[in-house]
DOFI-501455 format. One record per residue (C-alpha): residue number from 0; residue in one letter; x, y, z. Coordinates in Angstrom, 1 decimal. Layout:
N
{NUM,a,{X,Y,Z}}
...
end
This chain:
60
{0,x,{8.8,13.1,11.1}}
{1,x,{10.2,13.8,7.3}}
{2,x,{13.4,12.3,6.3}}
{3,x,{15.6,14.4,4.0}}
{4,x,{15.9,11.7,0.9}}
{5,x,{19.5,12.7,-0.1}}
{6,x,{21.0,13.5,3.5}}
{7,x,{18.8,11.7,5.7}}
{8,x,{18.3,14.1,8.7}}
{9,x,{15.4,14.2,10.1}}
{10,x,{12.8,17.4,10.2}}
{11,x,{9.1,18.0,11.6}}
{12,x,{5.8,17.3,9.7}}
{13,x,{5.2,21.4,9.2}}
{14,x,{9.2,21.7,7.4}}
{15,x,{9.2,22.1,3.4}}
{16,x,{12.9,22.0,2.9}}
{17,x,{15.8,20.4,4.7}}
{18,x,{17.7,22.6,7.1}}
{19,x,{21.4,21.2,6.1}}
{20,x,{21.1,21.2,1.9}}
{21,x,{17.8,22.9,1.6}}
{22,x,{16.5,20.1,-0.9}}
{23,x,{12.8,19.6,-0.8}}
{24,x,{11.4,16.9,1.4}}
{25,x,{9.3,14.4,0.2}}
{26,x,{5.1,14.4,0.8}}
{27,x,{4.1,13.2,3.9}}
{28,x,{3.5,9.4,4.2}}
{29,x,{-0.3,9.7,4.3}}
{30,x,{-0.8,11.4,1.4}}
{31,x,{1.3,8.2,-0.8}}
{32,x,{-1.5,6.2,1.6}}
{33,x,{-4.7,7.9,0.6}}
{34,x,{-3.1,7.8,-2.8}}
{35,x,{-3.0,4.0,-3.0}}
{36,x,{-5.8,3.3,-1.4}}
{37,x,{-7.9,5.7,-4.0}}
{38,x,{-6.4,3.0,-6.4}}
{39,x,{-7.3,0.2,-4.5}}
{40,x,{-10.7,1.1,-4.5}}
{41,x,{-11.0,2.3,-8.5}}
{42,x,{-9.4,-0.8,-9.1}}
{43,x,{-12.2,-3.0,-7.4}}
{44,x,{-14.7,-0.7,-8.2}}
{45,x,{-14.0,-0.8,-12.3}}
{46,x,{-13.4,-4.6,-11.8}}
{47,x,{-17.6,-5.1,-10.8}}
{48,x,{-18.9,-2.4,-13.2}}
{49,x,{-17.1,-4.8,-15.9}}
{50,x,{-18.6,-8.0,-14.0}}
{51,x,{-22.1,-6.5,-14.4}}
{52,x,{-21.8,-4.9,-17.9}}
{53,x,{-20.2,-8.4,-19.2}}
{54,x,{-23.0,-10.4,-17.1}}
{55,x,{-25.8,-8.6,-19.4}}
{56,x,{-24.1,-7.8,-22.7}}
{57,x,{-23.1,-11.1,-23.8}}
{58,x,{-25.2,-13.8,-25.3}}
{59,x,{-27.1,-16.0,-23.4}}
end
């Protein structure tokens, strides 16, 4: 369920707007999820292709 941000009544998944001041409700909660996982993982992901480039490129 959706909580309207500015007068916090509640609403179903499917709604776009709030019913009692017709503000916009905010993304759904697995979207900011998927969001900061994808962040998570580019995070880690740039973090070992440095590892690896630093592991051949400097002087031994």
């Amino acid at each position: 369920m959706k909580r309207c941000l500015y007068c916090n009544h509640s609403h179903a998944d499917s709604a776009a707007e709030c019913e009692r001041c017709g503000m916009a409700l905010p993304e759904s909660e697995a979207s900011s999820v998927n969001r900061k996982q994808r962040w998570f993982v580019l995070f880690w992901l740039a973090l070992v292709v440095f590892c690896f480039v630093m592991f051949f490129a400097l002087p031994r």
